[in-house]
C-alpha positions, 0 to 999 in steps of 0.5 A: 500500500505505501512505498519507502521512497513516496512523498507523502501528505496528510489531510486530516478532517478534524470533526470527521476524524474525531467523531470515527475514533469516538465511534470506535472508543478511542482517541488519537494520539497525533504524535504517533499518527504522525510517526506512522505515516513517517515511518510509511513513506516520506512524509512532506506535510500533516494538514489537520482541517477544523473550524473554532468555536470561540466564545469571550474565553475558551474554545474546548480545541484551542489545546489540540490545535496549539499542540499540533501546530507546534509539533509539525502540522500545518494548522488550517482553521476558521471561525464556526459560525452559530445560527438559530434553525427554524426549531428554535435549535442552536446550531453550530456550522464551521464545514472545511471541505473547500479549503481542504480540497483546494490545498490538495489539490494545489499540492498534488504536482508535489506528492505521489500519494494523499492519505485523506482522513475523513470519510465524507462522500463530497470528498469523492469528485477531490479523490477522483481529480487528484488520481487523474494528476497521477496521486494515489489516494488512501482513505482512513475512515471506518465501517466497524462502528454502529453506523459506517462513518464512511461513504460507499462512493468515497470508499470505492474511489480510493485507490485503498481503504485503511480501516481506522480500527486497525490502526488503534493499536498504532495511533490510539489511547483510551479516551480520556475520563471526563475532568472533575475537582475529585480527579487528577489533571489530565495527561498531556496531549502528546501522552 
C-alpha cells in the first residue's frame, strides 16, 4: 500500500476524524499518527482541517490545535459560525471541505500519494481529480462502528481503504475520563 521512497501528505478532517475514533472508543494520539505515516513513506506535510468555536474565553480545541501546530502540522482553521434553525435549535456550522480540497489539490504536482482522513462522500469528485494528476489516494475512515462513518462512493474511489480500527493499536489511547475537582489533571496531549 505505501512505498519507502513516496512523498507523502496528510489531510486530516478534524470533526470527521474525531467523531470515527469516538465511534470506535478511542482517541488519537497525533504524535504517533504522525510517526506512522513517517515511518510509511516520506512524509512532506500533516494538514489537520477544523473550524473554532470561540466564545469571550475558551474554545474546548484551542489545546489540540496549539499542540499540533507546534509539533509539525500545518494548522488550517476558521471561525464556526452559530445560527438559530427554524426549531428554535442552536446550531453550530464551521464545514472545511473547500479549503481542504483546494490545498490538495494545489499540492498534488508535489506528492505521489494523499492519505485523506475523513470519510465524507463530497470528498469523492477531490479523490477522483487528484488520481487523474497521477496521486494515489488512501482513505482512513471506518465501517466497524454502529453506523459506517464512511461513504460507499468515497470508499470505492480510493485507490485503498485503511480501516481506522486497525490502526488503534498504532495511533490510539483510551479516551480520556471526563475532568472533575475529585480527579487528577489530565495527561498531556502528546501522552
Amino acid at each position: 500500500m505505501f512505498y519507502r521512497d513516496e512523498r507523502l501528505a496528510l489531510f486530516i478532517d478534524g470533526s470527521n476524524l474525531y467523531a470515527a475514533a469516538r465511534a470506535l472508543g478511542f482517541d488519537i494520539d497525533y504524535k504517533l499518527l504522525r510517526q506512522e505515516f513517517m515511518r510509511r513513506g516520506r512524509l512532506l506535510r500533516a494538514f489537520y482541517y477544523t473550524a473554532l468555536l470561540e466564545n469571550d474565553e475558551y474554545s474546548p480545541i484551542r489545546p489540540l490545535v496549539d499542540w499540533l501546530h507546534y509539533n509539525g502540522f500545518t494548522m488550517v482553521t476558521k471561525p464556526a459560525k452559530e445560527f438559530t434553525d427554524s426549531m428554535g435549535r442552536r446550531k453550530v456550522k464551521g464545514n472545511m471541505d473547500i479549503e481542504l480540497a483546494v490545498d490538495a489539490m494545489e499540492i498534488a504536482a508535489h506528492v505521489d500519494h494523499i492519505v485523506l482522513f475523513s470519510g465524507d462522500g463530497d470528498f469523492r469528485s477531490l479523490v477522483e481529480a487528484l488520481q487523474r494528476k497521477g496521486v494515489r489516494v488512501s482513505v482512513v475512515s471506518t465501517i466497524r462502528s454502529q453506523s459506517p462513518m464512511i461513504a460507499d462512493d468515497l470508499r470505492r474511489q480510493a485507490d485503498n481503504f485503511i480501516e481506522l480500527d486497525e490502526l488503534r493499536d498504532v495511533i490510539g489511547r483510551p479516551p480520556r475520563e471526563p475532568r472533575n475537582e475529585d480527579t487528577e489533571p489530565a495527561e498531556d496531549i502528546e501522552a
